[in-house]
C-alpha positions in Angstrom: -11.6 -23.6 3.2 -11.3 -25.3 -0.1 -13.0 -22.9 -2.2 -10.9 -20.0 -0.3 -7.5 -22.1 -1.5 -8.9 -22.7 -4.9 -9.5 -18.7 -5.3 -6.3 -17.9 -4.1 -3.4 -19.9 -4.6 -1.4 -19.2 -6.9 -1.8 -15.5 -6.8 -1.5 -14.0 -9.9 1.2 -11.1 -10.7 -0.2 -9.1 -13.3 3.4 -6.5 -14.0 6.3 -6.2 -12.7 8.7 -3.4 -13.6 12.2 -4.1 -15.2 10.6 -6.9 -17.2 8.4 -7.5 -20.0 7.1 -11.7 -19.2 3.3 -11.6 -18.9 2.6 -14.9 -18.3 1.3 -16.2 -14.5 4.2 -19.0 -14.6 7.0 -16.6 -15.7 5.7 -13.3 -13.5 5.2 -16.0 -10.5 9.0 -17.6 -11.0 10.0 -13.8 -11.2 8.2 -13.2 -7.6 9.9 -16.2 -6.3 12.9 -15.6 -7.3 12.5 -11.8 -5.9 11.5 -12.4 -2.6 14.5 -14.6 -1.9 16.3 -11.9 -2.8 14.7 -9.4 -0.9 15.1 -7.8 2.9 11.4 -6.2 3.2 7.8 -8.2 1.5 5.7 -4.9 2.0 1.7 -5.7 0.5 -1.1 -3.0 -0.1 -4.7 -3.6 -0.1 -7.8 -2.0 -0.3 -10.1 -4.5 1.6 -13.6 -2.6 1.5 -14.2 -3.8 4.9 -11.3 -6.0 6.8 -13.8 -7.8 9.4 -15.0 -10.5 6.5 -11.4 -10.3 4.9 -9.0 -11.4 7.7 -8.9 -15.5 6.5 -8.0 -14.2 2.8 -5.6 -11.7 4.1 -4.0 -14.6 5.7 -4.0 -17.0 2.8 -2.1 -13.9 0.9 0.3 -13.0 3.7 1.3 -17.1 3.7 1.6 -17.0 0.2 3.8 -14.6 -0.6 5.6 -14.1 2.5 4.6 -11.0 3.5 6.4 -8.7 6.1 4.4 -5.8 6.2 1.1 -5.4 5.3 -0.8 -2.0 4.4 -4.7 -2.2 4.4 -6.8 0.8 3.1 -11.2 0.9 3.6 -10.7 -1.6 6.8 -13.8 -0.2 8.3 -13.3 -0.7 11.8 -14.5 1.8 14.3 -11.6 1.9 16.2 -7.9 0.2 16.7 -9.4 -1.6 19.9 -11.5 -3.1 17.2 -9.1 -3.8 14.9 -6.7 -5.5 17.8 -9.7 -7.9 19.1 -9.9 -9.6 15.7 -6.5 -10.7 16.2 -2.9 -11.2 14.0 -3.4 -11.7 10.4 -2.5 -15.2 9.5 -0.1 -16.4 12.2 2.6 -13.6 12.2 1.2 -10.0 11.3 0.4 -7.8 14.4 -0.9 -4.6 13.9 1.2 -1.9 14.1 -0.5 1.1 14.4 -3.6 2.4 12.6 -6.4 5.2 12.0 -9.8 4.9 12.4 -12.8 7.7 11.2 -14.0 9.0 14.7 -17.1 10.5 13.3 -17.9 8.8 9.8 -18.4 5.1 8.8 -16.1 3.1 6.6 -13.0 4.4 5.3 -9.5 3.8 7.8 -6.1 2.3 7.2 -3.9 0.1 9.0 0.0 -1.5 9.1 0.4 -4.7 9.9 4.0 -6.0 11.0 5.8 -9.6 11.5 6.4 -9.1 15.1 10.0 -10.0 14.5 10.9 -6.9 12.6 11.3 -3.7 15.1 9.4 -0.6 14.5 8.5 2.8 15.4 5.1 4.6 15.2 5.5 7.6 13.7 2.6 10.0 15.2 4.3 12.7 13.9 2.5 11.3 10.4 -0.3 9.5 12.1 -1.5 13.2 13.2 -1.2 14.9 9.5 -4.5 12.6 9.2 -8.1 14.2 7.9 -11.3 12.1 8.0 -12.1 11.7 4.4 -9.8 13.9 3.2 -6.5 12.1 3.9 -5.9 9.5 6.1 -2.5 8.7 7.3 -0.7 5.8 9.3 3.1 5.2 9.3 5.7 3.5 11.0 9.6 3.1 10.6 11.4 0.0 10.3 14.4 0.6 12.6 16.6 -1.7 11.1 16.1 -1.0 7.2 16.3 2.6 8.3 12.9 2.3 5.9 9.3 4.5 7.0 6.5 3.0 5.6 3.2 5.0 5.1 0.0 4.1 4.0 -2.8 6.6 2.8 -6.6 6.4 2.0 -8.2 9.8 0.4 -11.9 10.2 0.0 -13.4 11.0 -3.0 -15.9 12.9 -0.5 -13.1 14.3 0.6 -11.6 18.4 -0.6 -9.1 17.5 -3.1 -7.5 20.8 -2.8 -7.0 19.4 1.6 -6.1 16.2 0.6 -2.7 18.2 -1.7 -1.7 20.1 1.2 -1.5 17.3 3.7 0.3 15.6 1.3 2.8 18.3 0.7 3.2 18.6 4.5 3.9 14.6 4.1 6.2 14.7 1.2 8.1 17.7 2.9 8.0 15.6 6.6 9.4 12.7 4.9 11.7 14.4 2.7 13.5 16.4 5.4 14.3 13.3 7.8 16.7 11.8 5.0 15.8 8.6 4.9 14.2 5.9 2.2 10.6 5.8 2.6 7.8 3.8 0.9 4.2 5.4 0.6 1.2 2.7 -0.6 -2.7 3.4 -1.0 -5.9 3.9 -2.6 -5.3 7.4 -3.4 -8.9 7.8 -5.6 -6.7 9.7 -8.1 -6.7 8.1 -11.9 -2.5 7.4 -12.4 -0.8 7.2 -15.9 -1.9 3.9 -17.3 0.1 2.8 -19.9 2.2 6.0 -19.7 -0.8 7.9 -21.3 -1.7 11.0 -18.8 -5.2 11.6 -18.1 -6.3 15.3 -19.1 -7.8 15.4 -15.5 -6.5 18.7 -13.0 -6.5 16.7 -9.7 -4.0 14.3 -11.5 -1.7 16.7 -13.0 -1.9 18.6 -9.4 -0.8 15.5 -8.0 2.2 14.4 -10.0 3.8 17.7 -10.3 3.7 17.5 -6.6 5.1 14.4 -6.7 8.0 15.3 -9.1 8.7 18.8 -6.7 10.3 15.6 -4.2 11.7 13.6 -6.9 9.0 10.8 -5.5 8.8 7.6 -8.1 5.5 6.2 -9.0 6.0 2.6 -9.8 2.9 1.5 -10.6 1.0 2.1 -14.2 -1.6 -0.4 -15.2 -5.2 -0.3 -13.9 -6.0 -1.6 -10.1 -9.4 -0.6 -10.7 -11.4 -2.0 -13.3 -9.9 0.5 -16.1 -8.3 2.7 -13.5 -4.9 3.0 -11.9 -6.3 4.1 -8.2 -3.7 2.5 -6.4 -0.1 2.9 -6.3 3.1 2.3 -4.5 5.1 5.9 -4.1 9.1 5.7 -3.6 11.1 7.7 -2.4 13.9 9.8 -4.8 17.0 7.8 -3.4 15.5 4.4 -4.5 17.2 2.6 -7.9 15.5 0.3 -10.6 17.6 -2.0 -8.9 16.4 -1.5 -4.6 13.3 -2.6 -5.9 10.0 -4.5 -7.6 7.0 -4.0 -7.4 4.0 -5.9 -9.2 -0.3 -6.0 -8.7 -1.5 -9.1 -7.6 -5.0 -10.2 -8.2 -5.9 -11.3 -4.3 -9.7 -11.8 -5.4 -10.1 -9.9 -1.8 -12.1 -7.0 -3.2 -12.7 -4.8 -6.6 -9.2 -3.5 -6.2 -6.0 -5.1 -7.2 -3.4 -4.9 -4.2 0.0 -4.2 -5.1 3.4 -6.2 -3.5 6.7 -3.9 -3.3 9.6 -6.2 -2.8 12.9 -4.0 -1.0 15.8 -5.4 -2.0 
């Protein structure tokens, strides 16, 4: 357990928007100071296989407080085998999840504080394609807040994986309320505001600005690629918001922490 402490604590915040500190003891005052602020902690993370990960997960959730948590890769055959490992740490339950019924690896999960009140929404949950886009969501009945997290492929059909999330975006869009989309979406972001001259991720962000959707993340969660990213919806401000990478030393991918003031 020692070693596990000694990897993990303090996490380290690697950006944050709306400021320009870089260093660990600033960007970790900043989170402090943020999540006291803050109604909703909501964490992504791509775990490459949650079955090994759930002590870490538990040492992060602790550590920065987390409410809802948003796992991509878990692995798990099915959500009866995600439920039999149990809560992560001592207050996430999960919440609702999908599973590959004919392929191995791949998945994503939500994982909720069981004293926040929630809705699945299956009307999401079913836009899912093994490989090409897989989908879980649920709604946060009293931040009037739906929270969706999303794992493509890159064996997947780029060309399915854009018109599920159109029918997403357009879901989402219609019902009229804030919503928050997190995942390892396999697509290379804007780093540093410089565009890749790559189709799939020009596709992507002209869909993206079609809904007025914000993309808050920009620096790599990959080695030197930005494959992650926490989506927002148009009606969010600089100021309902933070969100910041944190190096969780869980897998090869940074997870990102949204903070919902």
């Amino acid at each position: 357990m020692k070693f596990i402490e000694d990897t993990l604590t303090p996490l380290h915040p690697l950006h944050h928007l709306g400021s320009n500190e870089t260093s660990t003891e600033n960007s970790t005052k900043f989170l402090h100071t943020e999540r006291q602020k803050s109604l909703v902690n909501i964490y992504h993370q791509n775990v490459q296989c949650q079955s090994n990960k759930f002590v870490l997960l538990g040492v992060v959730t602790t550590t920065i407080n987390v409410d809802i948590m948003c796992i991509t890769e878990h692995w798990m055959k099915s959500e009866e085998e995600l439920r039999a490992y149990g809560s992560v740490g001592d207050t996430l339950q999960l919440a609702t999840a999908f599973c590959r019924p004919t392929r191995q690896h791949g998945g994503v999960a939500i994982y909720s504080k069981d004293t926040i009140k929630f809705q699945v929404k299956h009307c999401i949950n079913n836009l899912s394609l093994e490989l090409h886009c897989e989908l879980a969501a649920i709604q946060l009945n009293e931040y009037k807040l739906t929270v969706i997290v999303v794992y493509r492929s890159q064996l997947g059909n780029y060309e399915t994986f854009l018109d599920v999330m159109n029918n997403l975006f357009s879901l989402v869009y219609k019902q009229r309320r804030k919503f928050v989309i997190c995942g390892d979406f396999n697509i290379k972001f804007p780093v540093n505001g410089i565009l890749p001259n790559i189709n799939q991720t020009v596709q992507f962000l002209n869909l993206c600005n079609t809904y007025g959707i914000k993309i808050t993340i920009n620096e790599p969660t990959r080695y030197e690629n930005c494959l992650d990213n926490v989506l927002l919806s148009a009606d969010f401000t600089s100021n309902d918001y933070r969100c910041v990478c944190v190096n969780s030393h869980i897998s090869d991918h940074l997870g990102q922490h949204l903070l919902v003031n």
